[in-house]
LUMTORDO-490364 format. One record per residue (C-alpha): residue in three letters; x negated, y, z. Coordinates in steps of 0.2 Angstrom, whole numbers, plus 2048, in hexadecimal, padded with zeros to 3 digits. Example, Ala and Ser with C-alpha at 12.3 -4.5 7.8 and 13.67 -1.06 7.14 Angstrom:
<nodes>
Ala7C27EA827;Ser7BC7FB824;
</nodes>
This chain:
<nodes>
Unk50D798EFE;Unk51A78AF03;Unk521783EF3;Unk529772EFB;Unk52D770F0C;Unk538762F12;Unk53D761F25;Unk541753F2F;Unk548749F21;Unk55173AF24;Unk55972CF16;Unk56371CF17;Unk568712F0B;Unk575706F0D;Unk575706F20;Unk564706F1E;Unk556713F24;Unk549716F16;Unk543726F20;Unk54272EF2F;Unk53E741F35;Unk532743F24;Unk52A754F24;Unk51E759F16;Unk519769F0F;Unk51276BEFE;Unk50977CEFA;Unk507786EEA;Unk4F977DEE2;Unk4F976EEEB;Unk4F675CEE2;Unk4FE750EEE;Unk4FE73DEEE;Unk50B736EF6;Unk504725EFA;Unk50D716F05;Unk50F702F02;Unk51F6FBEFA;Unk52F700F02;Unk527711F0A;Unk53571BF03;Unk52B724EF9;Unk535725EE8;Unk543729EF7;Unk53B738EFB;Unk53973FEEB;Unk54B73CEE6;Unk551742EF8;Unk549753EF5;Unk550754EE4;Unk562750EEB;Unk56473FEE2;Unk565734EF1;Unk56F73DF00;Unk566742F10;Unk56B73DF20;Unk56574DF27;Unk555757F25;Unk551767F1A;Unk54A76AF07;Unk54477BF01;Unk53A781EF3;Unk53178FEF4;Unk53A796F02;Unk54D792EFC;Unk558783F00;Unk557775EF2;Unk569778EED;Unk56478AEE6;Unk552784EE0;Unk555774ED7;Unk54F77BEC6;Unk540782ECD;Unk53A76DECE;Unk536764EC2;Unk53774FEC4;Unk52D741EBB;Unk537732EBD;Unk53171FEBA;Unk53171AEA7;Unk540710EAB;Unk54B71BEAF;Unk54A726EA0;Unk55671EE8D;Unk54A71AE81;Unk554714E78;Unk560725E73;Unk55D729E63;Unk55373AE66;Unk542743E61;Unk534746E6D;Unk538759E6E;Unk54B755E70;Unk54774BE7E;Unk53C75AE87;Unk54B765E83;Unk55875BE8D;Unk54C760E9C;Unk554771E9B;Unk56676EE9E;Unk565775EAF;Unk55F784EA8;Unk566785E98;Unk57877DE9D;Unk584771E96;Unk58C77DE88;Unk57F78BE84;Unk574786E79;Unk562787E78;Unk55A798E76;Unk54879DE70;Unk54079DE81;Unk54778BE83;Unk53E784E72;Unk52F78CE78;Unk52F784E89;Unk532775E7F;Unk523777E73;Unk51777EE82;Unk51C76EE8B;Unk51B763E7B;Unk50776CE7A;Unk502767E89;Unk504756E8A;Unk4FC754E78;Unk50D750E70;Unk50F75DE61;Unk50B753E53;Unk516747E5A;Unk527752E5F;Unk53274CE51;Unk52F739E57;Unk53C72FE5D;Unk53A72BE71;Unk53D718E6C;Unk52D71AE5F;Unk52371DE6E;Unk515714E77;Unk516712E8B;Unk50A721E8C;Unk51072DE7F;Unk522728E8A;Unk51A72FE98;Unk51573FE92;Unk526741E8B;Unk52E73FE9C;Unk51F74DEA3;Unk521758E93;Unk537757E96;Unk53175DEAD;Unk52476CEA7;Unk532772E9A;Unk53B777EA9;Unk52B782EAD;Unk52A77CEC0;Unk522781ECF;Unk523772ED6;Unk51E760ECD;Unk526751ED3;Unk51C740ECB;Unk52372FECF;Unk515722ECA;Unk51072CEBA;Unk503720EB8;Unk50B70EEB9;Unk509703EA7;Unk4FC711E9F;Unk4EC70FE98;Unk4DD719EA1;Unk4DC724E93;Unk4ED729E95;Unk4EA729EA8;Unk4DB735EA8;Unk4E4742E9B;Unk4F4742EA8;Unk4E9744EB5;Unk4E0754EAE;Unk4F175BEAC;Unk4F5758EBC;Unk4E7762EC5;Unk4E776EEB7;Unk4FA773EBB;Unk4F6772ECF;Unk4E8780ECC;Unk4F378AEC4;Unk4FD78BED2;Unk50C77EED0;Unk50E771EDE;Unk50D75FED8;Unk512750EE3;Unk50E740EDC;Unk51372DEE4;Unk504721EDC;Unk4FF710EDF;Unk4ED714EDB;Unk4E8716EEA;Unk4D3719EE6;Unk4D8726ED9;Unk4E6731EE3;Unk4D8731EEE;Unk4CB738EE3;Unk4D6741ED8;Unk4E474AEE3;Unk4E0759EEF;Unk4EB752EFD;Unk4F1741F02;Unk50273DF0A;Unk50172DF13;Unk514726F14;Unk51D717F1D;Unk52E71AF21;Unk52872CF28;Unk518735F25;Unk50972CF2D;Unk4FE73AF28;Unk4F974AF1C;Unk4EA753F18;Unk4DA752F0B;Unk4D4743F06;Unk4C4744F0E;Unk4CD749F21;Unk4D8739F1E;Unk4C872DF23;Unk4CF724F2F;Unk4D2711F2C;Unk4E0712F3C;Unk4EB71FF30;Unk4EB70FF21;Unk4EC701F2C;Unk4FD709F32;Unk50370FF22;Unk502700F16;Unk4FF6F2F25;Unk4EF6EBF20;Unk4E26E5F2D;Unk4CF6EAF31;Unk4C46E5F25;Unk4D06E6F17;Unk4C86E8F05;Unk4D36F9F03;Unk4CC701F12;Unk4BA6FDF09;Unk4C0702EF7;Unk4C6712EFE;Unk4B5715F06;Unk4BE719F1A;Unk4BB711F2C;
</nodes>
């Protein structure tokens, strides 16, 4: 089953194209790096599909239905940055806030939100520390916070923007496992990552990205050094074309 499909997408930003005619489909229980050099547009595409930065033209449909009805039905990862660590709430107050779009602006919380909340909290290891407040936190205990606050929407679709930038390889691997784990339960999880060698190794399908879509399949069909060299610009006998073991 298709659970993302984006057609012909295109994006400028300030007079500027970022992408042109993107199209990418993303099944049910795919894990999907999105991988491309600097400037590829590739945090672009992931807030283009979830309507944060306009599109020029092009489609977005999850599982079938236009984005506008299917929003709730994603659930998004954003860089550490992005997120206030410094407002004064707990762990599990944080991963709540993630349920606005279900929950709403006035109703409050009912019992099958706290349980999302606490089945989220579980999963990224947080329990013991769900009373915590966010600014108490390490950079990796930060992370699973913002993953825990995405699966409390109970998503079928994962969006990840460089989940793993700043962590420690603990931290790294335990995210990671989470990943595929939610990908073979069926959820559809696109990931942009600057590891390059472990996207490879780790994710089912690789999306190669520079302005447009250079190229898609399994890591192992992506062999080809012609597909890198256009993608991130790099010449023959680059040291990325050996670590990443293609000709």
């Amino acid at each position: 089953m298709t659970a993302l499909s984006v057609k012909s997408l295109t994006v400028a930003l300030g007079g500027r194209p970022v992408l042109r005619d993107v199209d990418l489909t993303v099944e049910a229980g795919d894990f999907m790096g999105l991988i491309g050099p600097n400037g590829a547009g590739k945090t672009t595409l992931l807030r283009s599909v979830l309507g944060l930065v306009k599109r020029s033209s092009g489609t977005v449909e999850v599982e079938g239905a236009p984005i506008a009805r299917a929003r709730q039905r994603i659930g998004y990862v954003p860089q550490r940055h992005e997120f206030a660590w410094d407002f004064p709430i707990s762990v599990e107050d944080a991963v709540l806030a993630g349920r606005v779009r279900r929950v709403g602006w006035i109703r409050r919380p009912g019992v099958d939100d706290h349980r999302a909340v606490n089945e989220a909290v579980a999963r990224v290891g947080m329990t013991a520390l769900r009373r915590r407040p966010v600014g108490q936190l390490s950079g990796g205990q930060r992370q699973r916070v913002l993953v825990a606050r995405a699966l409390a929407l109970r998503p079928s679709v994962l969006l990840l923007d460089e989940p793993f930038t700043g962590l420690d390889v603990p931290t790294q691997e335990l995210l990671t496992d989470l990943f595929a784990e939610l990908s073979r339960e069926g959820r559809a999880v696109l990931m942009t990552t600057h590891d390059l060698v472990a996207a490879v190794h780790t994710c089912s399908t690789i999306c190669l990205v520079n302005g447009t879509v250079i190229a898609t399949g399994a890591p192992e069909a992506l062999r080809d050094a012609a597909l890198w060299r256009t993608a991130f610009g790099i010449r023959d006998g680059s040291p990325l074309l050996a670590a990443l073991g293609v000709k």
